[in-house]
N, C-alpha and C positions, 0 to 999 in steps of 0.2 A: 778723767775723760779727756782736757787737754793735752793730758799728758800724751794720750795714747793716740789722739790727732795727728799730734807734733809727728809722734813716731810713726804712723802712716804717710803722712807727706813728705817723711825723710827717705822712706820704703819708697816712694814712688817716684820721687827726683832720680833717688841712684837706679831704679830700674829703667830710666827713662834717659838718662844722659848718655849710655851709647846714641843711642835715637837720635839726639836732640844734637850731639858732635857732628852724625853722620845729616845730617839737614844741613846742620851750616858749614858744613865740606862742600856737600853737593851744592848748594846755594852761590856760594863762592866759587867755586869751581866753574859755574856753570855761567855766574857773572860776566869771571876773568873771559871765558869763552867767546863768550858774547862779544864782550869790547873789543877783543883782539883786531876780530875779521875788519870790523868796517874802515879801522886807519888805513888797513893795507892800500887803498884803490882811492886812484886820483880821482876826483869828482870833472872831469875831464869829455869832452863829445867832440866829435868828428876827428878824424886819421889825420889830416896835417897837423892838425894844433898840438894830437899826440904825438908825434913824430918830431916836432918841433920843441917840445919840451923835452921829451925823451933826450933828444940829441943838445939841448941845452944844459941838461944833468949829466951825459956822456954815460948813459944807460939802455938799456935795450927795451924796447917798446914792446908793452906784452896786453893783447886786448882780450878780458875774459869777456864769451859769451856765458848768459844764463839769461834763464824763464822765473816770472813767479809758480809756477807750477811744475818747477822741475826738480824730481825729488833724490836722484844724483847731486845735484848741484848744493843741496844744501845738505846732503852728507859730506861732500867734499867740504864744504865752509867750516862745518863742525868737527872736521876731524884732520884733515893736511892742515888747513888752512890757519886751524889754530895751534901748527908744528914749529916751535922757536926760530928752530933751523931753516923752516922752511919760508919765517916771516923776515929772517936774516937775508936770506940769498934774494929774495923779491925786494927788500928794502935799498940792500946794495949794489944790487947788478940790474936790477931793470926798474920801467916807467909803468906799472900795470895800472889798467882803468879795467873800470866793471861795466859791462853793457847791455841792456834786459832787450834781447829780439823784436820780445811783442811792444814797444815802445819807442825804439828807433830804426829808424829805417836802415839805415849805415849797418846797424848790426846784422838785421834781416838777409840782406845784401852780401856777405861777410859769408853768413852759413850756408845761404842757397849757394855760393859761387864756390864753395869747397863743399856743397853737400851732406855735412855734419849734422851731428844730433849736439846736444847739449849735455851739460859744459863743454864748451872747445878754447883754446888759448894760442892765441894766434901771435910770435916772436917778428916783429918788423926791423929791417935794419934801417937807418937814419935816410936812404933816400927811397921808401915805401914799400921796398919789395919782402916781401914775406919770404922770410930766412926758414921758419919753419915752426910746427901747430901739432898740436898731441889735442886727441879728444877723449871723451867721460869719464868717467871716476877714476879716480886714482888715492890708493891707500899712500901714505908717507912716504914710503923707501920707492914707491915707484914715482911719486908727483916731482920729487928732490929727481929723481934719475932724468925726468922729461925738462925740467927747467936745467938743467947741465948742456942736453942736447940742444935747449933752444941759443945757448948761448955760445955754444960750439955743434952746431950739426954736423961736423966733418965726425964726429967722436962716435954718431950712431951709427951700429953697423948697414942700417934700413940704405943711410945715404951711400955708403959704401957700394951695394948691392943697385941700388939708384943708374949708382956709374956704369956700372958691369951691364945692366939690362937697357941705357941707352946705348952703351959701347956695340951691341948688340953681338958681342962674340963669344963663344963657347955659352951660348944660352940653352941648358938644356931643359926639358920639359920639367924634372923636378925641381931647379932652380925657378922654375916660371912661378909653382905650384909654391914653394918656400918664400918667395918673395910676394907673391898674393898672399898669404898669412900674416908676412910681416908688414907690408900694410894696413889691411886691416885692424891690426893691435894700436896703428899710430893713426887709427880714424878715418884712412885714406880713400876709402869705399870707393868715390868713381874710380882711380887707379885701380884698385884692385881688382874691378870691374873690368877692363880694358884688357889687364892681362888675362883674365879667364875667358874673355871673347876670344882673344886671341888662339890659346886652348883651345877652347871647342872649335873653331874654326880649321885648326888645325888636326882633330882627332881624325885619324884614320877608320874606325874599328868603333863595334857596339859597346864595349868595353871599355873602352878610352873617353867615349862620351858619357858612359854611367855615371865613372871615374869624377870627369870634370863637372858633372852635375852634383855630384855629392858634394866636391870640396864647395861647389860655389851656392850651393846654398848653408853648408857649412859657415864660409866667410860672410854671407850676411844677414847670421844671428846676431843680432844685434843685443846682444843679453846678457851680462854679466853672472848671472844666476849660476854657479856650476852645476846644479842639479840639474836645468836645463841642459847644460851644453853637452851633457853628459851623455843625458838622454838624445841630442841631435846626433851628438859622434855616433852611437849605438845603432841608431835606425836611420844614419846617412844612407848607407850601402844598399839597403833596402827600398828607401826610399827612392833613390833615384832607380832602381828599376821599374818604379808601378808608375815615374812621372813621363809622362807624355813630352813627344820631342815639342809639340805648340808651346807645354807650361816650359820647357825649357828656352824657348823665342822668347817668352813675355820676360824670362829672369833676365835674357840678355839685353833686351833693349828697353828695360827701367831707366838705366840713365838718361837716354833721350826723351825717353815721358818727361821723366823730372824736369830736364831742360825746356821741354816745350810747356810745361804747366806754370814754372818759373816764367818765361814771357808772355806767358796770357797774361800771370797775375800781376805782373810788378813792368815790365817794358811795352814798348811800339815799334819795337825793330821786324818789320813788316818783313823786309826782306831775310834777315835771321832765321825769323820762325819757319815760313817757306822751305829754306833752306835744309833746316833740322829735322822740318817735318817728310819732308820728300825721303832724306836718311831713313827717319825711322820706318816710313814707308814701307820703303823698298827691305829695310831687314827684315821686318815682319814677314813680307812675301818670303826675300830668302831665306828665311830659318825656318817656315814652313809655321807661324803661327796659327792660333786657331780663327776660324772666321769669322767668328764673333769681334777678335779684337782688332783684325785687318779693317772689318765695318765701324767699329770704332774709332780705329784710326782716318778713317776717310771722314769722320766729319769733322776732325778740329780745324780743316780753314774754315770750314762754318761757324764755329764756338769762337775762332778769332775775331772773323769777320763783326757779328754778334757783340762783342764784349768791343769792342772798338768801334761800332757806328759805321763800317762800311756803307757805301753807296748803294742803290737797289736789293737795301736788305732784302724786305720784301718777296723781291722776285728771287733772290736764291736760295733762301728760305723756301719758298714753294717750290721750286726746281730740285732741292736734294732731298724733303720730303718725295714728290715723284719719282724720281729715279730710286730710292727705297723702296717705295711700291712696289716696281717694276720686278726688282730681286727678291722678292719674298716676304713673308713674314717676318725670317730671320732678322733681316735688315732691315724691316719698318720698326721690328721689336725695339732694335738697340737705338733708332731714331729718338721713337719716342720716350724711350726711358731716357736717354743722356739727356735730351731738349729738354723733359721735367726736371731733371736736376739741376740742369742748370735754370731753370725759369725761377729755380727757389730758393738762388742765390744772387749775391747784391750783386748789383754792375752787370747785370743783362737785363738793363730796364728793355732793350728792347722787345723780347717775348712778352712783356707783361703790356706791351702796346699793342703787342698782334694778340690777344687773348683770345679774340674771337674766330682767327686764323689758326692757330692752334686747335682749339674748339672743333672747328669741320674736320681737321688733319686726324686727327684722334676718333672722332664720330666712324672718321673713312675707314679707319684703320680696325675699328671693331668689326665693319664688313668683312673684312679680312679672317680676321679672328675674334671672338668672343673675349679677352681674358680680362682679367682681375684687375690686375693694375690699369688696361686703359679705362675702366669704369669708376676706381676710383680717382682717377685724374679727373678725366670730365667732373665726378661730383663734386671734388676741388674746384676747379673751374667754376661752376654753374653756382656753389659756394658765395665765392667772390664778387663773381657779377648777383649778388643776390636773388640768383631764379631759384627759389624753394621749389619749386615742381618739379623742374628737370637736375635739380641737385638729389634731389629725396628717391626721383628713378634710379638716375647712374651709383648713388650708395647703397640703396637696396642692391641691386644687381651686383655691384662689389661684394658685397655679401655670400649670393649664392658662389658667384665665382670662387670665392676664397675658402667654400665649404668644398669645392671640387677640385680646387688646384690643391689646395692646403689642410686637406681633411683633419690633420693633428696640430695643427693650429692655430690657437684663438686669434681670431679675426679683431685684435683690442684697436688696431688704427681704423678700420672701418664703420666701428661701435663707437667710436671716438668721435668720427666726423660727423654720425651721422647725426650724434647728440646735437652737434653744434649746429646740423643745418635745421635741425627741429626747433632749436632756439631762433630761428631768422623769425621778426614780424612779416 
């Protein structure tokens, strides 16, 4: 009987030692992996100190952004990042620091002011100016290719091409077209952005604007996926024939949203945003956006004004609610839907002071129109200020509203609130 023990647990070691090799392959494997990444990056914060050691090493300053939630960024770390070669040329040629956005502001700062998504790697030469930045994932032979060019950008042909398109000579349309792609590839979205304004602005013919609609929303897919891009290339051509010249306004003047949303959220350059905003303004009108987004557009000196404490909030607060009035429904619609969104984010204490101004503004506006959303704002409202009677109305009626506007479907945020105003003593 022991004999024949013995001989079963000899049976099951040797069935089991492949197994048991390949665990502590992987185990080890997965160790070494691990340890590699975190020496690479100087425990390092703010651009001069970087820039100051950098150039004390006689190395090129190289600052990665990344998120904890970005899940490029930690393929990148797992897989370039732990490339010998690639831990060689970072060790010896540059000063790189890691940087997480949602944690310093410097970083924040960094991505909004080039626009980028995450991972981005921004190359600085020793007296601050950013020599040049490759953004998101990058396999091995390409991540090794963008750290060559950050340390020689004359070497990429992008910068090449750079020259020729400020030179502004023998610029022809296809070139404009080839040089927005190859931005794109090197992360540059507002550039690339810029020249296909240009493009369209320049298109003669219904054909030519199809054309520059397909590449440009082409250029910003933002999606590594090929099965994706595959599918965009296929149904570009298409697509831009059923898209309306307005969605083709809103693709162009993104940039300046972003910029004007970037100084709500992070500046106080009063006179900047003004500025910006008068631009996007007026291209909305001339690109013939939709009128939904021109009325849109008219309220952000309010949403400034608003988020920074201007003077006589109050009164202009009730001055461009009336003047919405005045234009329709359309225009009080988009009132008060942007005013509730923003009442339900931080840093507009002020609406949460005029609650009861709000309150009437929304009351007035269901004279107007009966709909969905303003009854369940109110019962929001009437929520808060704890009135169960006139909460319990305006969520019921949300209710009906949402069975008429939205027949196929369930009304779960309405059923939601209404639980919670049933719970008020």
């Amino acid at each position: 009987m022991n004999d024949m023990m013995k001989q079963m647990q000899c049976w099951i070691i040797q069935a089991c030692r492949p197994f048991l090799w390949l665990c502590i392959i992987f185990t080890t494997g997965y160790t070494a992996m691990s340890q590699q990444a975190p020496g690479l990056f100087h425990p390092v914060t703010g651009l001069n100190n970087v820039l100051q050691k950098a150039d004390a090493a006689q190395k090129t300053a190289l600052v990665y952004l990344t998120a904890k939630w970005c899940g490029p960024c930690r393929e990148l770390e797992e897989q370039s990042l732990t490339d010998s070669s690639i831990i060689h040329t970072l060790q010896k040629d540059f000063f790189p620091v890691k940087w997480d956005i949602d944690s310093m502001p410097e970083a924040k700062a960094l991505q909004k002011k080039y626009f980028t998504g995450v991972p981005a790697f921004f190359a600085f030469d020793n007296t601050g100016n950013m020599r040049y930045y490759f953004v998101g994932y990058s396999n091995k032979k390409g991540f090794a290719r963008s750290l060559q060019y950050a340390l020689h950008p004359e070497s990429d042909p992008v910068f090449i091409m750079k020259k020729k398109y400020a030179s502004g000579k023998d610029i022809s349309r296809q070139f404009r077209i080839t040089y927005a792609w190859a931005l794109l590839k090197q992360g540059e979205h507002q550039s690339s952005a810029e020249v296909f304004q240009e493009l369209w602005t320049k298109a003669g013919t219904k054909e030519r604007l199809q054309d520059s609609v397909a590449l440009y929303l082409l250029l910003h897919t933002d999606r590594r996926d090929p099965v994706y891009r595959n599918a965009v290339k296929k149904n570009a051509e298409v697509y831009s024939r059923l898209t309306s010249r307005e969605t083709v306004a809103s693709y162009l003047t993104t940039p300046l949203l972003l910029t004007l949303d970037s100084i709500i959220d992070r500046q106080r350059d009063t006179t900047g945003f003004f500025k910006i905003w008068q631009q996007y303004y007026r291209q909305l009108q001339q690109y013939g956006a939709d009128s939904a987004d021109i009325q849109y557009a008219a309220l952000y000196p309010l949403q400034f004004s608003i988020v920074y404490q201007q003077k006589d909030m109050a009164l202009l607060l009730e001055q461009t609610f009336d003047n919405a009035f005045k234009k329709g429904s359309s225009a009080i619609y988009q009132f008060i839907t942007y005013v509730f969104m923003w009442y339900r984010k931080d840093g507009y204490a002020f609406l949460r002071e005029d609650r009861s101004g709000l309150t009437d503004r929304i009351s007035k506006a269901i004279t107007m129109e009966d709909k969905y959303l303003y009854n369940y704002f109110l019962a929001e409202l009437y929520y808060e200020a704890r009135d169960k009677s006139n909460a319990l109305k305006y969520a019921n009626r949300a209710l009906e509203r949402s069975a008429i506007e939205y027949p196929n479907k369930k009304p779960i945020a309405s059923q939601a609130l209404l639980e919670k105003i049933n719970a008020l003593q």
